[in-house]
VEXKOLLO-272936 format. One record per residue (C-alpha): residue number from 1; residue in three letters; y, z, x. Coordinates in steps of 0.25 Angstrom, whole numbers. Example, Ala and Ser with C-alpha at 12.3 -4.5 7.8 and 13.67 -1.06 7.14 Angstrom:
residues 2
+-----+------+-------+-------+-------+
: pos : code :     v :     w :     u :
+-----+------+-------+-------+-------+
:   1 :  ALA :   -18 :    31 :    49 :
:   2 :  SER :    -4 :    29 :    55 :
+-----+------+-------+-------+-------+
end
This chain:
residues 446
+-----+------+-------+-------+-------+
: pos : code :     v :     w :     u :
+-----+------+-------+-------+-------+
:   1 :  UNK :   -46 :    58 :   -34 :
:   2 :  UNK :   -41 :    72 :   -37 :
:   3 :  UNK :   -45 :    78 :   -26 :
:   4 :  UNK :   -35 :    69 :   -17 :
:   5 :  UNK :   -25 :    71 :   -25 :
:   6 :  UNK :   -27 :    88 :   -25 :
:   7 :  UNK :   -26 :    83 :    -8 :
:   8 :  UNK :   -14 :    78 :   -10 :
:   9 :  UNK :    -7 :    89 :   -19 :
:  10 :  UNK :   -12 :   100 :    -9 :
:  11 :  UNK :    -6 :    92 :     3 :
:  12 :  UNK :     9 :    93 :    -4 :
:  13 :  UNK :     5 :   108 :    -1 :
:  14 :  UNK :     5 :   105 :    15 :
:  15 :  UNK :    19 :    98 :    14 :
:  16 :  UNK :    27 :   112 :    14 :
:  17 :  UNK :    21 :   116 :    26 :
:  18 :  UNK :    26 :   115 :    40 :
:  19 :  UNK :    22 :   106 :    48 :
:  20 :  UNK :    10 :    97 :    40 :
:  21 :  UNK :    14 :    84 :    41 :
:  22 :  UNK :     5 :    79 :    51 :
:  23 :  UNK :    -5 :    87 :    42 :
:  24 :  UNK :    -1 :    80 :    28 :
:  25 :  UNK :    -3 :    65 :    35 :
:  26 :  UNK :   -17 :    72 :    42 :
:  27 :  UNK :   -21 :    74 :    27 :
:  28 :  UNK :   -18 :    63 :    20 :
:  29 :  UNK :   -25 :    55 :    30 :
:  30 :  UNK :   -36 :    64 :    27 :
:  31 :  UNK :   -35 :    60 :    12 :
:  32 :  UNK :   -33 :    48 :    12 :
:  33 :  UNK :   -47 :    46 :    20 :
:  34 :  UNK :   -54 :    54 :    10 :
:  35 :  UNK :   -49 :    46 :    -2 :
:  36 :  UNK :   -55 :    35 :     6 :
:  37 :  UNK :   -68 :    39 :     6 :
:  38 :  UNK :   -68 :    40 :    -9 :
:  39 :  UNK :   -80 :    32 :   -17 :
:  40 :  UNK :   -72 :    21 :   -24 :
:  41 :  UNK :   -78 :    11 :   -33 :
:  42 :  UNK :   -73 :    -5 :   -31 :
:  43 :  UNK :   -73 :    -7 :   -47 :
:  44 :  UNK :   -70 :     6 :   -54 :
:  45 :  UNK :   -63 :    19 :   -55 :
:  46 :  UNK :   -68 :    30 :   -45 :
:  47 :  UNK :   -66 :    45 :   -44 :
:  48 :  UNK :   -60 :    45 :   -58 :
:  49 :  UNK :   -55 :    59 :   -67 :
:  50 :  UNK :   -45 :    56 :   -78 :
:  51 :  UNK :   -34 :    52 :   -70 :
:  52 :  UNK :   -37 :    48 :   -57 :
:  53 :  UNK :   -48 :    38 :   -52 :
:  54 :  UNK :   -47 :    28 :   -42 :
:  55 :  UNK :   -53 :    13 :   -41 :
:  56 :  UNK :   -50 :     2 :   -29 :
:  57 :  UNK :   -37 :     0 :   -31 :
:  58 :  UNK :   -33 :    15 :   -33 :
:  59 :  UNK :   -40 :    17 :   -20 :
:  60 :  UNK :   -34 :     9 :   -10 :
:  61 :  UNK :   -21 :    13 :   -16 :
:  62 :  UNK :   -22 :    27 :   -14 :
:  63 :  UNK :   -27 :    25 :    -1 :
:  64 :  UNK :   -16 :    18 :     4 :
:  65 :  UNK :    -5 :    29 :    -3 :
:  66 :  UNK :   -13 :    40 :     5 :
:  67 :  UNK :   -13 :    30 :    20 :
:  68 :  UNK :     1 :    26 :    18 :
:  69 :  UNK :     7 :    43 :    15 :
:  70 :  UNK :    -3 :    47 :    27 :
:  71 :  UNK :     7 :    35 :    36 :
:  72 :  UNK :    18 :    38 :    29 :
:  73 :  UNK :    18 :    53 :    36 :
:  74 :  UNK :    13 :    48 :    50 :
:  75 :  UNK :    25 :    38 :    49 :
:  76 :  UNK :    35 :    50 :    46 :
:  77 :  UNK :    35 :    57 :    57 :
:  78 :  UNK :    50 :    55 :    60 :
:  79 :  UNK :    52 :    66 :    47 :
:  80 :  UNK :    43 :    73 :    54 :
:  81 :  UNK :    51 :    74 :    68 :
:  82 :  UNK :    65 :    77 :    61 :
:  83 :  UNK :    58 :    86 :    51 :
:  84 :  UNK :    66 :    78 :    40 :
:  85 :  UNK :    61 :    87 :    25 :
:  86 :  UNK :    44 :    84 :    31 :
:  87 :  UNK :    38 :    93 :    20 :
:  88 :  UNK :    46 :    86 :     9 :
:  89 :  UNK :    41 :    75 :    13 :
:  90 :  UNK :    27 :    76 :    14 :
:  91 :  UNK :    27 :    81 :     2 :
:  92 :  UNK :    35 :    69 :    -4 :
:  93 :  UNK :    22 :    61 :     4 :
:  94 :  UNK :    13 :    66 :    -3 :
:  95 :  UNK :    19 :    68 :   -16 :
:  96 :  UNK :    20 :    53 :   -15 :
:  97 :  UNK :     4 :    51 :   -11 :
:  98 :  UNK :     2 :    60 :   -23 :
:  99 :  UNK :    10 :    52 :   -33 :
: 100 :  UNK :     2 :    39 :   -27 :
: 101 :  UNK :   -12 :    44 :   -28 :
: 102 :  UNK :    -9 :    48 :   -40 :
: 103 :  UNK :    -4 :    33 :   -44 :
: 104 :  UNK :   -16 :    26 :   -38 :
: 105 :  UNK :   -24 :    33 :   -44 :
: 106 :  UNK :   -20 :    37 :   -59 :
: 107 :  UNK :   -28 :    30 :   -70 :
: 108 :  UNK :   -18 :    33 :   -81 :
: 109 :  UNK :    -6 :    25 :   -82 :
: 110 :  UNK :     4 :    34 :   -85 :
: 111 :  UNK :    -2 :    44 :   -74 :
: 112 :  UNK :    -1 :    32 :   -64 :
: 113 :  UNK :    14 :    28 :   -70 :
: 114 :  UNK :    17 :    42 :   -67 :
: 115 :  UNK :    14 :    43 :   -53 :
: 116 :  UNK :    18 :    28 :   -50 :
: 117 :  UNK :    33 :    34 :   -53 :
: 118 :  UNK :    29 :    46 :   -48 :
: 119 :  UNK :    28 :    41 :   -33 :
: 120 :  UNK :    43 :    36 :   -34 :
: 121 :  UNK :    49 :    50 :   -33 :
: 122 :  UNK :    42 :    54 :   -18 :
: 123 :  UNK :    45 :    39 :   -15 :
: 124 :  UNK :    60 :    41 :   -19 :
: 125 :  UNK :    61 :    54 :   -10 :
: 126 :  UNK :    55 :    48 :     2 :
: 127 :  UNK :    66 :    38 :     1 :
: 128 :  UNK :    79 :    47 :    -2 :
: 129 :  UNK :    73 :    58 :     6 :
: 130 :  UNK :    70 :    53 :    18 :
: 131 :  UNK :    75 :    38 :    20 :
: 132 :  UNK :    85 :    34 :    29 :
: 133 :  UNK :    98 :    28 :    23 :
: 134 :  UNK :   108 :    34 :    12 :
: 135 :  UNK :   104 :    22 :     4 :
: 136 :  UNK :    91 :    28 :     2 :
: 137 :  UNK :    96 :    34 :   -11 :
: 138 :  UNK :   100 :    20 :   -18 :
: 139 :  UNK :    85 :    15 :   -12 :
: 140 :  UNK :    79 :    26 :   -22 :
: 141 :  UNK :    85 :    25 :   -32 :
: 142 :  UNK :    81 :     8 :   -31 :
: 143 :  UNK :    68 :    13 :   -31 :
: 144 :  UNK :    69 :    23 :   -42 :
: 145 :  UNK :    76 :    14 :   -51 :
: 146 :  UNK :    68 :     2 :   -48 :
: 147 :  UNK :    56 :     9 :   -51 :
: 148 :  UNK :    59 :    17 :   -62 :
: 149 :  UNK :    66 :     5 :   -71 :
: 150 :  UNK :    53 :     0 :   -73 :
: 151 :  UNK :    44 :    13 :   -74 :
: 152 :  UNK :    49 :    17 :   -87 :
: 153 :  UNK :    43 :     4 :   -93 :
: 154 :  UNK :    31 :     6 :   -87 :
: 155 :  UNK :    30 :    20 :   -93 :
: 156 :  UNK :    32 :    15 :  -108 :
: 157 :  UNK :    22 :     1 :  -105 :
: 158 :  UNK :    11 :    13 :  -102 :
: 159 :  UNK :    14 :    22 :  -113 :
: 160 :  UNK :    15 :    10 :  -121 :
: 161 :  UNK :     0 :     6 :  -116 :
: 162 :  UNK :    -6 :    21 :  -119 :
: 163 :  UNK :     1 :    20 :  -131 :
: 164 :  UNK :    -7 :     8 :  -136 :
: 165 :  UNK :   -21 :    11 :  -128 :
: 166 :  UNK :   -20 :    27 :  -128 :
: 167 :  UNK :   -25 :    25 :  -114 :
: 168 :  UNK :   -16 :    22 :  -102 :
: 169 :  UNK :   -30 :    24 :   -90 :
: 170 :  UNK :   -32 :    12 :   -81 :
: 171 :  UNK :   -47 :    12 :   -84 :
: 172 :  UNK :   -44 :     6 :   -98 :
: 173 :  UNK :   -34 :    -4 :   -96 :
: 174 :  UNK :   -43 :   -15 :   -93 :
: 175 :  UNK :   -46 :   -13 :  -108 :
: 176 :  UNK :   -30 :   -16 :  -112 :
: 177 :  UNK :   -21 :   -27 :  -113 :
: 178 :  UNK :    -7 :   -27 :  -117 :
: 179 :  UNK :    -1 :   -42 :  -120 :
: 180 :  UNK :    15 :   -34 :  -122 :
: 181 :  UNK :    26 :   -42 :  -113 :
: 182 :  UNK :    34 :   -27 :  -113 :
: 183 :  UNK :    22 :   -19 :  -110 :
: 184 :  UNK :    20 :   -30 :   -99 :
: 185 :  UNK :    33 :   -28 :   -91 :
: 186 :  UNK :    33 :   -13 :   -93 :
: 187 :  UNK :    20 :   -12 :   -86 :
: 188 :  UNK :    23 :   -22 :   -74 :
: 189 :  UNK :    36 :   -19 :   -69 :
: 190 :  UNK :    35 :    -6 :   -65 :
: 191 :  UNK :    24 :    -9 :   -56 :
: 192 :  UNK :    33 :   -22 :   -54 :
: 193 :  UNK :    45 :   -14 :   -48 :
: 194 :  UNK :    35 :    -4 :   -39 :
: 195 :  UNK :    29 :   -17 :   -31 :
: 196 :  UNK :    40 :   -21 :   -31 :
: 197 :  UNK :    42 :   -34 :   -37 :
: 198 :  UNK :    53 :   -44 :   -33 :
: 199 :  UNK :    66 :   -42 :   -41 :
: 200 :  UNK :    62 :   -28 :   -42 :
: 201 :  UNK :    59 :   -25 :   -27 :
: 202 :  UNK :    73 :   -22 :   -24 :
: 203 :  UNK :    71 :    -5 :   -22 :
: 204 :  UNK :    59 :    -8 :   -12 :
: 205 :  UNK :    68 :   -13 :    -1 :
: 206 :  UNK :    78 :    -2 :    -3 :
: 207 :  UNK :    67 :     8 :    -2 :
: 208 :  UNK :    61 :     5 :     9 :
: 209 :  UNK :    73 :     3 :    18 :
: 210 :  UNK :    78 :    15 :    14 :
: 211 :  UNK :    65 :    24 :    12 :
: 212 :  UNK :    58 :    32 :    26 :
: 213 :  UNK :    48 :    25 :    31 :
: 214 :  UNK :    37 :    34 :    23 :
: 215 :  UNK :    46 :    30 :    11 :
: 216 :  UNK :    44 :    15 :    15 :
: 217 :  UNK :    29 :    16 :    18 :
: 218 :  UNK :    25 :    23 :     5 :
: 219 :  UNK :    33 :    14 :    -3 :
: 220 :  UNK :    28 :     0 :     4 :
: 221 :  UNK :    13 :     6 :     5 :
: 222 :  UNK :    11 :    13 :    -9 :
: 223 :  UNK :    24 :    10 :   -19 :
: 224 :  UNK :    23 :    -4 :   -19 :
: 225 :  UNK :     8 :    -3 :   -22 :
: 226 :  UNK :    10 :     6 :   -34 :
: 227 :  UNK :    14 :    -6 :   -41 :
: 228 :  UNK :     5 :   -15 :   -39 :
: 229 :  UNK :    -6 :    -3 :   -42 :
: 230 :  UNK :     1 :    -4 :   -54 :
: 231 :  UNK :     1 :   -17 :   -57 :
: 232 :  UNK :   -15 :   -18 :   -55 :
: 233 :  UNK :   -16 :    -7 :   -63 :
: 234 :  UNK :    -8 :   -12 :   -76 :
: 235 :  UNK :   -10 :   -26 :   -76 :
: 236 :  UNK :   -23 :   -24 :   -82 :
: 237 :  UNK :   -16 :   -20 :   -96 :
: 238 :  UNK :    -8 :   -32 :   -95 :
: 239 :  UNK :   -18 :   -46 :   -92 :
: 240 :  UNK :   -16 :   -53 :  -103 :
: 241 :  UNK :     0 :   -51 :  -102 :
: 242 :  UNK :    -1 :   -51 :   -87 :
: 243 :  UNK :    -7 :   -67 :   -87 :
: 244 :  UNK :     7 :   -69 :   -95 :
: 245 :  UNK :    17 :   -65 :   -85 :
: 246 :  UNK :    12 :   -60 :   -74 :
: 247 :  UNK :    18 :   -74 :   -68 :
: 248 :  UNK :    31 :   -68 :   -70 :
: 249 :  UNK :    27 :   -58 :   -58 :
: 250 :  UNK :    21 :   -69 :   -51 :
: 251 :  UNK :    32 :   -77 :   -49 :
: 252 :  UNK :    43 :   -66 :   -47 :
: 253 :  UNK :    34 :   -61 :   -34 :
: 254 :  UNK :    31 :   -73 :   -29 :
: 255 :  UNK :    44 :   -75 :   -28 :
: 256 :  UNK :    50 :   -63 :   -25 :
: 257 :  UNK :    39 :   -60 :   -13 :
: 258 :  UNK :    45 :   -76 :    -8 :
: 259 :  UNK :    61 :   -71 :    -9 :
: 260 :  UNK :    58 :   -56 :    -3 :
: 261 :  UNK :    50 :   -63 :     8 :
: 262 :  UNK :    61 :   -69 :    10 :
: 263 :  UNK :    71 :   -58 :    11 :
: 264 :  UNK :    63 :   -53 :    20 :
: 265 :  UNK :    68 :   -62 :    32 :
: 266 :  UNK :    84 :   -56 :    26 :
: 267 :  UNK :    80 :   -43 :    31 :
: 268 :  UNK :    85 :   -34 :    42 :
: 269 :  UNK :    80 :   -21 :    39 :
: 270 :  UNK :    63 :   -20 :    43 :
: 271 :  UNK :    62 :   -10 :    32 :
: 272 :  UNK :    68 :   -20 :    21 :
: 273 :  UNK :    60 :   -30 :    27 :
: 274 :  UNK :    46 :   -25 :    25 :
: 275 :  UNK :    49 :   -19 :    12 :
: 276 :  UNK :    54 :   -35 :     7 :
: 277 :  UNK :    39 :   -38 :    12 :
: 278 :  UNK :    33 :   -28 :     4 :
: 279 :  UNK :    41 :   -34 :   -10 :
: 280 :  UNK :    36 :   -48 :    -4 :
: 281 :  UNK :    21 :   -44 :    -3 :
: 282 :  UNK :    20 :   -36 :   -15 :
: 283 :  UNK :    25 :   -47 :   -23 :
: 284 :  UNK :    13 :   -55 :   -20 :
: 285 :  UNK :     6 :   -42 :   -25 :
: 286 :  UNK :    12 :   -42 :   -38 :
: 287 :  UNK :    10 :   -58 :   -37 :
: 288 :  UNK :    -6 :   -55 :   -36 :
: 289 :  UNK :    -5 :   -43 :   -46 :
: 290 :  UNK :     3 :   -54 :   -57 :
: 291 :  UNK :   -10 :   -63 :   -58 :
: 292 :  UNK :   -18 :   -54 :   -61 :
: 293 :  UNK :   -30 :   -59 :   -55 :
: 294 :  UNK :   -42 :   -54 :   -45 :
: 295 :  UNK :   -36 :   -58 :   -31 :
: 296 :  UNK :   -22 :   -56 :   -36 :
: 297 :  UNK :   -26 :   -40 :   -38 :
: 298 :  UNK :   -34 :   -39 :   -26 :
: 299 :  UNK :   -23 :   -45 :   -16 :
: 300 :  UNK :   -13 :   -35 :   -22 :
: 301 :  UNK :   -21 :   -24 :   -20 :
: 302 :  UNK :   -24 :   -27 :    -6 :
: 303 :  UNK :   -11 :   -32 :    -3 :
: 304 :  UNK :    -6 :   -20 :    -8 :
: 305 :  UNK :   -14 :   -11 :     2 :
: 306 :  UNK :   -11 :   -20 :    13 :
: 307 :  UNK :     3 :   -21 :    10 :
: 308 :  UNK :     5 :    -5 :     9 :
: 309 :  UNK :    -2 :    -2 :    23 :
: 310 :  UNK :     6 :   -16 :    29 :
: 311 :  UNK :    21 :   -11 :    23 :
: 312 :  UNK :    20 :     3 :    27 :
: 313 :  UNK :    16 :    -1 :    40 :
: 314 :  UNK :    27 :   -10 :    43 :
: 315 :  UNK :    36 :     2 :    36 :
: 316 :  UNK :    30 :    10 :    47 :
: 317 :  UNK :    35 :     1 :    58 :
: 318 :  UNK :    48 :    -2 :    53 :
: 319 :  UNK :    51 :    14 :    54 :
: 320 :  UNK :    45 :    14 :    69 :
: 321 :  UNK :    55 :     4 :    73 :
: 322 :  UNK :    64 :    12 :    64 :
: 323 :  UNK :    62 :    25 :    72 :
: 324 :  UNK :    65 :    20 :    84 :
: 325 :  UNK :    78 :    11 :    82 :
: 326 :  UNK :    83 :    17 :    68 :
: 327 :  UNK :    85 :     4 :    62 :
: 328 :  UNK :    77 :    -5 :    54 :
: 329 :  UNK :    86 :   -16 :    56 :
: 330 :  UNK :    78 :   -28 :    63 :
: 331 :  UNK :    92 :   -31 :    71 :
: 332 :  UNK :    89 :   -18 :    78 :
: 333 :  UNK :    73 :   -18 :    79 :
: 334 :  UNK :    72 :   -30 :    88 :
: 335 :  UNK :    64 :   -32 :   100 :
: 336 :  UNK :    54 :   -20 :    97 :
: 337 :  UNK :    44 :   -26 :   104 :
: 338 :  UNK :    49 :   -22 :   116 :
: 339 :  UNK :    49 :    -7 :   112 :
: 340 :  UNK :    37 :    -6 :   103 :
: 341 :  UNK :    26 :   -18 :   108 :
: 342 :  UNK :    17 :    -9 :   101 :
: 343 :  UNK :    24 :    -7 :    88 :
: 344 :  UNK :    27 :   -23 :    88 :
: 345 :  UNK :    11 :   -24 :    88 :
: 346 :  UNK :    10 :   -15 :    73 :
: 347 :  UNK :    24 :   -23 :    70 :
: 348 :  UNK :    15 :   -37 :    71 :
: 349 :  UNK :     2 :   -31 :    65 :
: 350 :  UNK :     9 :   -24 :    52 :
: 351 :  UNK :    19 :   -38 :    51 :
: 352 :  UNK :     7 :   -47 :    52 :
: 353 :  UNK :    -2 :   -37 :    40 :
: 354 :  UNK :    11 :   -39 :    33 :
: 355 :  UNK :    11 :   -54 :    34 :
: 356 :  UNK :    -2 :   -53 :    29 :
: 357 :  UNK :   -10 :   -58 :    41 :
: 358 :  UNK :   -24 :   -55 :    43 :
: 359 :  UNK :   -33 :   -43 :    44 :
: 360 :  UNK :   -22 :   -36 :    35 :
: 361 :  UNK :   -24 :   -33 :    19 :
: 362 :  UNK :   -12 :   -41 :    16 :
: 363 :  UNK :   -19 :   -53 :    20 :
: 364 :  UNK :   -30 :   -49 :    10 :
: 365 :  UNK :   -21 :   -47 :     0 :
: 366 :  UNK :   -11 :   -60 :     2 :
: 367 :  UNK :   -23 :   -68 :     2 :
: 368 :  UNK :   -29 :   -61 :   -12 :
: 369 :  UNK :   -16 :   -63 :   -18 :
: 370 :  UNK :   -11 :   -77 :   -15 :
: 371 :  UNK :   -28 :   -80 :   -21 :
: 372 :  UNK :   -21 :   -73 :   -32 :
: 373 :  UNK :    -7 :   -81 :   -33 :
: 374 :  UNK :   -13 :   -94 :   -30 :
: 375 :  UNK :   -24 :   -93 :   -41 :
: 376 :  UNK :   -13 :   -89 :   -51 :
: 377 :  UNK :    -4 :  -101 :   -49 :
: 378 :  UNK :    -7 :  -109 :   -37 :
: 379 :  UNK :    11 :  -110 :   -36 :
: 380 :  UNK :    13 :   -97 :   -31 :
: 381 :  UNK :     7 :  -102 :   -19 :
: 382 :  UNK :    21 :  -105 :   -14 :
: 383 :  UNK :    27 :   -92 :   -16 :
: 384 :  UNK :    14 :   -86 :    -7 :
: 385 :  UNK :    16 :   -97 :     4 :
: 386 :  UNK :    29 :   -92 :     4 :
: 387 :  UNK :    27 :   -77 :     3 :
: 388 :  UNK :    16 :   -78 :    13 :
: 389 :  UNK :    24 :   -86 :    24 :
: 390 :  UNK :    37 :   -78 :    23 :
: 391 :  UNK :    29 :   -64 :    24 :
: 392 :  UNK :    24 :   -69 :    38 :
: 393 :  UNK :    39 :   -74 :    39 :
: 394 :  UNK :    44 :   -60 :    39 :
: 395 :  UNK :    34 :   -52 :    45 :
: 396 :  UNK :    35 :   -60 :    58 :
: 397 :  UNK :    52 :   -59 :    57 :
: 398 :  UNK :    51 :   -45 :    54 :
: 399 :  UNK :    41 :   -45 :    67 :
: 400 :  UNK :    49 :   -53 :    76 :
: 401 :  UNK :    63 :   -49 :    74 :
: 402 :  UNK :    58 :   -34 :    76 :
: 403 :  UNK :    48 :   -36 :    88 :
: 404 :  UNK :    55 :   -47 :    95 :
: 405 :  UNK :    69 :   -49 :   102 :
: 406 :  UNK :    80 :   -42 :   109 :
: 407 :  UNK :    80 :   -27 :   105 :
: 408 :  UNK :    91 :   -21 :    99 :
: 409 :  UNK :   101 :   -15 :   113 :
: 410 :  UNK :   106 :    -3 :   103 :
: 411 :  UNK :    91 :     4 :   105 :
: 412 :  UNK :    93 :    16 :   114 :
: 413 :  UNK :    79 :    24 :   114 :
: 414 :  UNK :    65 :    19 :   109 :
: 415 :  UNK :    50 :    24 :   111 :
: 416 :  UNK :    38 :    18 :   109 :
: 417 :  UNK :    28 :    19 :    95 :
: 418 :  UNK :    20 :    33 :    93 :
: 419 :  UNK :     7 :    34 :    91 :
: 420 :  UNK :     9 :    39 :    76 :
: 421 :  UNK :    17 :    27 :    75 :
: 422 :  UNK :     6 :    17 :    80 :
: 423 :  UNK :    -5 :    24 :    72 :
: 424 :  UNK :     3 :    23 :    59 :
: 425 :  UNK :     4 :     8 :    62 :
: 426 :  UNK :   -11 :     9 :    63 :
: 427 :  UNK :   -15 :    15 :    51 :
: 428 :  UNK :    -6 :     5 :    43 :
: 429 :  UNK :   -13 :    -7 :    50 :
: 430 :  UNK :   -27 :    -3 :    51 :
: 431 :  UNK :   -29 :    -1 :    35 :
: 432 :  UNK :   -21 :   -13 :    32 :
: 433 :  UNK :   -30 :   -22 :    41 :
: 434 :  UNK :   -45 :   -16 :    41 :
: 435 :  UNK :   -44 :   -16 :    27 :
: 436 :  UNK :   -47 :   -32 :    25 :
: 437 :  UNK :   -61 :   -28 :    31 :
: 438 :  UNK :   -65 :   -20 :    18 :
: 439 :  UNK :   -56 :   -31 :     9 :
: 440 :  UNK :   -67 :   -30 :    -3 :
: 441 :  UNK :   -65 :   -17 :    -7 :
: 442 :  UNK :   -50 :   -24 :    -9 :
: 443 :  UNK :   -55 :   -36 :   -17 :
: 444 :  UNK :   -67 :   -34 :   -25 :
: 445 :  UNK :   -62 :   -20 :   -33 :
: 446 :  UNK :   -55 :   -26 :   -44 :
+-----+------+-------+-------+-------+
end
């Protein structure tokens, strides 16, 4: 694990030159189909040292960090064109990847909590340095405060834990069990927050909006996921207190991923919209994570992979349309179909993934977690029928309303889709479909 992480800290070098960032995209590339080929084991720890070691769920994880930096750059190219502070950026890149490496695959908890804040500082920068609006400030300082409320609690919960155990490593926790309420909440809400969950999803929304497109795919691809990594990993201290109130959660996401899939149909902004879709499908993730049972574990993770490649994807498109019309207003992006028949084709294919239709991940995962659900308590059933419909519901209203209809008279120059741009759209929907052919190496890990 080291030695990727020795790539990683002597690419930062290659950010002050002139020049390199075709270069940086080139190599991380590279990496990330080295760190592919490594052996991993399906039921323990591989390529351990004292730190660092890597299993399943590690894996796939940092794999998905590396894919979405490597698209981040190739869907940037508009920095590159006005030269808009390039070096500083790609060091901010891969800064980030560093800090998220570093989380997926620490096996000491106070290490992990360190660099699971960490990752909030290059995050923040992306947004205030290179978003669009004024507002961009207020959107940082949501997602700073949001996050940072609940971190502190997290901090004492774990040096609480070392405390008690002298031991705070991953390896050992299947031999602990706390049954403490404070400890309990302390633990959870921190990872509760990233997700995020509904009632404290309010700094995702603004983020987005306000974040570049980098900022936006990073934080739908990898942010999100830090939490539910962090759920997985913590709720194994916690089962006996877990079977007691993890319905709280349970309830609160079904819920919230019905409301939010309804505010959905409110918005106006494609940005705002696919970010509400993103708090409506993690909160079946946490819903899955809550009962704490073999499908539910599965379905989060895969739906997690599925959902980072599918969100970033759409976050991608949205920018396309955004480059050409400066607006993401869906009263201005009408009638695209008549400009873009091609890019109305990756429009259909990444809505349809986001529905969760089949070959796609998600499909995998919403089948997984609604087993999950449904074997908990046979009543959430209506929340799901409900969450699934309405999630088709505003994938194909999203679709129709940019594609179809009379295009907007105030559009005085346009061109076509790039070929950067079509591969980008590629190497987000390959990944995100092929992967249901090797589905066991998802399912039979844990």
């Amino acid at each position: 694990m080291m030695k990727f992480l020795m790539m990683m800290i002597f690419m930062i070098l290659l950010c002050f030159k002139k020049n390199m960032f075709w270069m940086v995209q080139n190599l991380m590339m590279l990496m990330m189909f080295m760190f592919m080929n490594l052996s991993i084991s399906v039921f323990y720890n591989t390529n351990m040292s004292y730190m660092f070691s890597c299993d399943m769920m590690s894996f796939g994880l940092i794999m998905l960090s590396m894919w979405i930096c490597m698209l981040m750059l190739m869907a940037s190219e508009n920095l590159l064109k006005v030269k808009f502070f390039i070096n500083f950026f790609l060091f901010n890149l891969l800064f980030l990847l560093l800090m998220l490496y570093l989380t997926f695959s620490m096996m000491n908890l106070f290490m992990f909590y360190l660099f699971f804040e960490g990752s909030l500082i290059p995050t923040l920068m992306l947004i205030i340095g290179w978003g669009y609006q004024p507002e961009r400030i207020q959107a940082g300082m949501y997602l700073l405060f949001y996050t940072l409320f609940v971190s502190l609690p997290l901090l004492m919960g774990i040096f609480y834990i070392f405390y008690e155990s002298n031991n705070i490593m991953f390896y050992f926790m299947k031999f602990m069990n706390f049954e403490l309420y404070l400890l309990y909440f302390c633990m959870i809400m921190a990872f509760l927050v990233k997700m995020p969950m509904y009632f404290v999803h309010l700094w995702l929304p603004k983020a987005h909006v306000e974040a570049p497109v980098s900022g936006s795919m990073i934080l739908a691809g990898i942010m999100l996921k830090l939490g539910g990594y962090g759920l997985l990993r913590v709720l194994i201290l916690m089962e006996k207190i877990g079977l007691k109130l993890n319905f709280i959660w349970v309830i609160i996401s079904l819920m919230g991923g019905f409301y939010i899939s309804l505010k959905c149909f409110c918005q106006v902004d494609m940005k705002s919209l696919i970010a509400y879709s993103s708090v409506s499908h993690m909160s079946i993730v946490i819903g899955g994570i809550m009962t704490m049972n073999y499908w539910g574990f599965m379905g989060s993770y895969i739906l997690m992979i599925g959902h980072g490649l599918c969100s970033s994807g759409m976050f991608c498109l949205a920018n396309i349309n955004f480059e050409r019309l400066n607006s993401r207003s869906l009263y201005i992006n009408k009638g695209m179909m008549n400009f873009m028949p091609s890019m109305s084709l990756w429009w259909f294919l990444l809505l349809s993934s986001n529905m969760a239709a089949p070959p796609s991940l998600n499909l995998m995962g919403e089948i997984s977690l609604i087993n999950s659900l449904l074997s908990w308590s046979w009543l959430s059933m209506i929340m799901l029928m409900l969450i699934s419909f309405f999630s088709a519901g505003y994938s194909l209203y999203l679709y129709s309303y940019i594609q179809h209809g009379k295009y907007y008279s105030g559009m005085y120059s346009f061109y076509m889709g790039v070929s950067r741009e079509y591969l980008l759209l590629i190497l987000h929907w390959l990944p995100l479909n092929l992967m249901i052919l090797k589905v066991d190496y998802f399912m039979i890990w844990f």
